[in-house]
C-alpha positions as CSV (number, residue, x, y, z in Angstrom):
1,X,1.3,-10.4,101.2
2,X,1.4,-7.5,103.9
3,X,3.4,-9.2,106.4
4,X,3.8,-7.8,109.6
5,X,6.9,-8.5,112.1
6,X,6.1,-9.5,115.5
7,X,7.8,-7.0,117.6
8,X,9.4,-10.1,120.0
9,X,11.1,-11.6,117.2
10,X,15.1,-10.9,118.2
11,X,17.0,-9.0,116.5
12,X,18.9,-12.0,115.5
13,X,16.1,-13.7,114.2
14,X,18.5,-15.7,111.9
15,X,19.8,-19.0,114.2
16,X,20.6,-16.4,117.0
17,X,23.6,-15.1,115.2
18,X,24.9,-11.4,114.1
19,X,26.5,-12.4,110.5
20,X,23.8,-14.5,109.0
21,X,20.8,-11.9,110.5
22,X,22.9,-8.9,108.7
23,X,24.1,-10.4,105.7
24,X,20.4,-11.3,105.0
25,X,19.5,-7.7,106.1
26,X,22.0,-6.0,104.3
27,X,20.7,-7.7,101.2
28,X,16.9,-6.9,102.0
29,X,18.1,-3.3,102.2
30,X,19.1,-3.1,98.6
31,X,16.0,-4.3,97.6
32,X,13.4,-1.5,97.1
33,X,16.1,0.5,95.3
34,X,17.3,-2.0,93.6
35,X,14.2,-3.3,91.9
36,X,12.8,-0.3,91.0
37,X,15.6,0.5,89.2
38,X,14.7,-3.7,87.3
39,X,11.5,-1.9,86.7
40,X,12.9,0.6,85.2
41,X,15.6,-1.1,82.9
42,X,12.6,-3.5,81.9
43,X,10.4,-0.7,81.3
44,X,12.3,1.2,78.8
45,X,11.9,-1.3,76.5
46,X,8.5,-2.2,77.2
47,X,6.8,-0.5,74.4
48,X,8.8,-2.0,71.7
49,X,8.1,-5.6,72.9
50,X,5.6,-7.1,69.6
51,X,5.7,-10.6,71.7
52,X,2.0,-10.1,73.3
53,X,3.0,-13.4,75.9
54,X,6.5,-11.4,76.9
55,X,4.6,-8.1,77.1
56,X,2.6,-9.7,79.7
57,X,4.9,-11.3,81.7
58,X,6.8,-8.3,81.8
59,X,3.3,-6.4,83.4
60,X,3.7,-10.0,85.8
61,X,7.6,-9.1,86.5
62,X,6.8,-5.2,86.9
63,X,3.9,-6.5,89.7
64,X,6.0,-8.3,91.5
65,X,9.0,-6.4,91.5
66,X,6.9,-3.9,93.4
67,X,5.5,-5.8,95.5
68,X,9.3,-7.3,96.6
69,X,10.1,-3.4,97.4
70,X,7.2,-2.7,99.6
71,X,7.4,-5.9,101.8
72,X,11.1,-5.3,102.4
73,X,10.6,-1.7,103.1
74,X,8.1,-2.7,106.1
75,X,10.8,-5.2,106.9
76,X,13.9,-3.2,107.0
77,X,11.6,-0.8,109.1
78,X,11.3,-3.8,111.4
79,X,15.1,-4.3,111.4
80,X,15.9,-0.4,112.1
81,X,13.4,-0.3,115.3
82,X,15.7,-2.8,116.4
83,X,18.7,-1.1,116.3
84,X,20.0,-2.2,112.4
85,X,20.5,1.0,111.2
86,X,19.1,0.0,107.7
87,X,17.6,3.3,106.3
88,X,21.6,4.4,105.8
89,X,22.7,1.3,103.5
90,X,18.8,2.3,101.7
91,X,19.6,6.2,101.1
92,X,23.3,4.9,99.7
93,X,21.8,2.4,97.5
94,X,18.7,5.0,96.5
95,X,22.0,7.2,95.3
96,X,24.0,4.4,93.3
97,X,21.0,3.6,91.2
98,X,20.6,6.9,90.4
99,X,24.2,7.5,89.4
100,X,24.0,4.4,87.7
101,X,20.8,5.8,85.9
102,X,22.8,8.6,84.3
103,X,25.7,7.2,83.6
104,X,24.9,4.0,82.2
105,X,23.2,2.9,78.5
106,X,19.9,1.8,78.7
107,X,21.4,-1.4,77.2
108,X,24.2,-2.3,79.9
109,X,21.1,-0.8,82.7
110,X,19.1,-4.0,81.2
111,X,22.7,-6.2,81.1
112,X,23.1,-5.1,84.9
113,X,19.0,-6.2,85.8
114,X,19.7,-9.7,84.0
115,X,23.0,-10.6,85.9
116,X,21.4,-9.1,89.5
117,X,18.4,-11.3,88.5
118,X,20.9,-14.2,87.5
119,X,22.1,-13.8,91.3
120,X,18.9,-13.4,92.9
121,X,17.6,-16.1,91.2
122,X,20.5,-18.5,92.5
123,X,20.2,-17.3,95.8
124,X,16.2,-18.0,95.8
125,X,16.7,-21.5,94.3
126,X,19.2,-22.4,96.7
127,X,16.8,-21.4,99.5
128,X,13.8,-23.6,97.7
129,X,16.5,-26.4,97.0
130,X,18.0,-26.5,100.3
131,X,16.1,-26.5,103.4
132,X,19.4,-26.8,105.3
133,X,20.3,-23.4,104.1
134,X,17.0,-21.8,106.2
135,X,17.8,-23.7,109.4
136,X,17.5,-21.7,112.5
137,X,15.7,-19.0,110.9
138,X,12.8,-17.8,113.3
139,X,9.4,-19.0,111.8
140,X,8.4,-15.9,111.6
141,X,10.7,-14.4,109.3
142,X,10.5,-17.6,107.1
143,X,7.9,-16.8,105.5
144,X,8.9,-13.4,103.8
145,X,12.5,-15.3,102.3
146,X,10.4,-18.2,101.3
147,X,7.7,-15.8,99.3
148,X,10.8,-13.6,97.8
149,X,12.6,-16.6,96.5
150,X,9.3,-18.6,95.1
151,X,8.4,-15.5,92.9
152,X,12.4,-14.7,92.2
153,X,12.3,-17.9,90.9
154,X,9.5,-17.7,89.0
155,X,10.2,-14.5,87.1
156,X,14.3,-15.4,86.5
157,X,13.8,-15.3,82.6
158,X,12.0,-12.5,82.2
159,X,14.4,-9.5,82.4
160,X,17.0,-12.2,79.9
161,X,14.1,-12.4,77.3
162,X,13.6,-9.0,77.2
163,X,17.5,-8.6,77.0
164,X,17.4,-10.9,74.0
165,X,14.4,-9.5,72.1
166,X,15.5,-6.0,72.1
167,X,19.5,-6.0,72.2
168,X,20.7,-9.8,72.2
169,X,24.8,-8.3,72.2
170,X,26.9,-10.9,73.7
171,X,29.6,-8.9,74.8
172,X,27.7,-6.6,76.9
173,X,25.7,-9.2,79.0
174,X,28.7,-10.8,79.9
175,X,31.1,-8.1,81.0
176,X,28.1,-6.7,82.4
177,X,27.8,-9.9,84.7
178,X,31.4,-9.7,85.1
179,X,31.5,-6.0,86.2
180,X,28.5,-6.9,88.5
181,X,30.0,-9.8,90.3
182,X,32.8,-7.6,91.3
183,X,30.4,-4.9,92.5
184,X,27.3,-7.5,94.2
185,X,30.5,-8.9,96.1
186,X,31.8,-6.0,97.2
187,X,29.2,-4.0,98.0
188,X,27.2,-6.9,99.9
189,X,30.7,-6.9,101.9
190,X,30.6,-2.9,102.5
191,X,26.6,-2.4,103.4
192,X,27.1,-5.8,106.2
193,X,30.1,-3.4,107.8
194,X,27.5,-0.2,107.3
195,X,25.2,-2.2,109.2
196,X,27.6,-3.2,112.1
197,X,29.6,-0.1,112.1
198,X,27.3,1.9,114.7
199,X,25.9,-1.2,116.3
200,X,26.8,-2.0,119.6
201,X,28.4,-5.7,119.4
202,X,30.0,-4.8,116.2
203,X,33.1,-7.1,117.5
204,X,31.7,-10.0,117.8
205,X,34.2,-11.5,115.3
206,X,33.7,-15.3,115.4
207,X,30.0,-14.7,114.5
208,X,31.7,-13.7,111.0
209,X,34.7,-16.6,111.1
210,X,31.5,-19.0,111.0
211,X,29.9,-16.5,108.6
212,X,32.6,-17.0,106.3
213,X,33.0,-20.4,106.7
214,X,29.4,-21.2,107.0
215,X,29.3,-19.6,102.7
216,X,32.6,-20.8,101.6
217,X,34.1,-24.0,103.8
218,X,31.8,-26.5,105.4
219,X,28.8,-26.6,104.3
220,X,29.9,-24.1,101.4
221,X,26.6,-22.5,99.9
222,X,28.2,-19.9,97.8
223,X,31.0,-22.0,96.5
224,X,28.1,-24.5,95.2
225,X,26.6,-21.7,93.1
226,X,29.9,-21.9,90.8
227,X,28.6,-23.9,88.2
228,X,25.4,-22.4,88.2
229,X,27.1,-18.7,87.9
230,X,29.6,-20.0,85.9
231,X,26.4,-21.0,82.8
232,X,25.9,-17.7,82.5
233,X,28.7,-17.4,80.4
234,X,27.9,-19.6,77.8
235,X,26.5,-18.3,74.4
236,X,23.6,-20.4,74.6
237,X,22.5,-19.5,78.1
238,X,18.8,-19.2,79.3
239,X,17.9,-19.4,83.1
240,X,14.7,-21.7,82.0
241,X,17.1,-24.3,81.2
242,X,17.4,-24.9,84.7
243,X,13.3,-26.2,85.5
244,X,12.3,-25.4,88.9
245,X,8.9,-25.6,88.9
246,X,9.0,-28.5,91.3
247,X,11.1,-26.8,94.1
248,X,8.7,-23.7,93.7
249,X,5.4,-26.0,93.7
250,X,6.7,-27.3,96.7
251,X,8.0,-24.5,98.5
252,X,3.9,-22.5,97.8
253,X,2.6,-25.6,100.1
254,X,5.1,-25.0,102.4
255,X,3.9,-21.9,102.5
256,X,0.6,-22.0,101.8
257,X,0.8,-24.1,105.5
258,X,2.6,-21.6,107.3
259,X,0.0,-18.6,106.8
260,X,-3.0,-20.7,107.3
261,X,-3.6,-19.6,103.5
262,X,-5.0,-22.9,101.2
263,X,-5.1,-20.4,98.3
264,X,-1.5,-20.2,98.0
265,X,-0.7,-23.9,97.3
266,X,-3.6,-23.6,94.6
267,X,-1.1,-21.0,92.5
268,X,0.9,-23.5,92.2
């Protein structure tokens, strides 16, 4: 997509405020570590794959796992020449997946990539779903979250059907999630302080009272994720049993319009 960031956009491009702008950054600063190390779960097992459809939607999954990492490198550049210091919450992310890397199976690295790619994928869908959820988001930065969440959407099942061609355990995709959830929680909480921390309005507390509010009270978007987090317990869980090719189809016009870029809508 090579998008470049328009050097008058504010730093709080987000509706003007500090939480939303820097919980959205601090997630976008996980990302190039973060799906390299998909890529790399994925990839272990690629060889072994016999399903010649999977194999090549894994080559799709690898593609655009890459592609998420070098858009939001360019964008958390953007972010640090405005005084985010993002390349911190990078090199300590670029250290946990290697940790993770050693001291984890192959088999829980592939649990951990499903049940991240559970959460981006609710994230994304919320985004498509929900055009509330983007309000007061400079246009210009729309267009990067919209991209990111059309193809997060579109490649949600393909870490899971790799999962269950080549280990299908029960037990470790679910206390994988579980372990995860604990850790995507807590970590998304500790990265937005690393962000703030050397910043110079770091106490600008009622930005994060509405923060707070804003995901769990009124209007709530995380606590209406519960149900959809909540599936991927089941035995017979698979994320294509939630269709969203209509929000994506729909979201590619939307986009599509916004670049000037007819081709895009055609993809869908």
């Amino acid at each position: 997509m090579d998008f470049t960031f328009d050097p008058d956009i504010p730093r709080y491009w987000f509706d003007h405020d500090q939480f939303k702008t820097l919980l959205l950054t601090a997630l976008s600063c996980t990302f190039p570590e973060g799906e390299r190390f998909f890529v790399r779960s994925v990839r272990h097992y690629q060889k072994n794959i016999a399903d010649p459809e999977l194999r090549e939607r894994v080559k799709g999954f690898i593609g655009q796992e890459a592609h998420h990492g070098n858009e939001h490198e360019q964008f958390n550049a953007f972010m640090e020449s405005k005084g985010v210091p993002t390349r911190k919450v990078h090199d300590y992310v670029h250290d946990g997946m290697k940790w993770i890397a050693k001291k984890f199976s192959p088999e829980r690295q592939l649990a951990k990539t499903c049940a991240l790619e559970h959460f981006t994928a609710m994230l994304a869908e919320l985004m498509l779903e929900e055009p509330e959820f983007l309000e007061g988001m400079d246009e210009r930065m729309l267009p990067l979250w919209l991209w990111h969440a059309i193809e997060e959407s579109e490649h949600k099942a393909v870490a899971f059907d790799v999962y269950r061609d080549q280990v299908d355990n029960y037990w470790i995709r679910t206390s994988e999630m579980a372990f995860t959830t604990v850790e995507f929680i807590g970590f998304t909480i500790f990265h937005y302080i690393q962000l703030r921390q050397d910043m110079d309005d770091k106490r600008d507390l009622r930005s994060v009272l509405n923060g707070v509010n804003w995901l769990l009270g009124k209007p709530g978007w995380l606590r209406r994720l519960g149900r959809s987090y909540l599936a991927y317990y089941k035995p017979g869980f698979h994320p294509e049993k939630k269709d969203s090719r209509a929000v994506r189809q729909r979201a590619l016009k939307q986009l599509a319009d916004m670049l000037g870029r007819p081709e895009l809508a055609d993809a869908a």
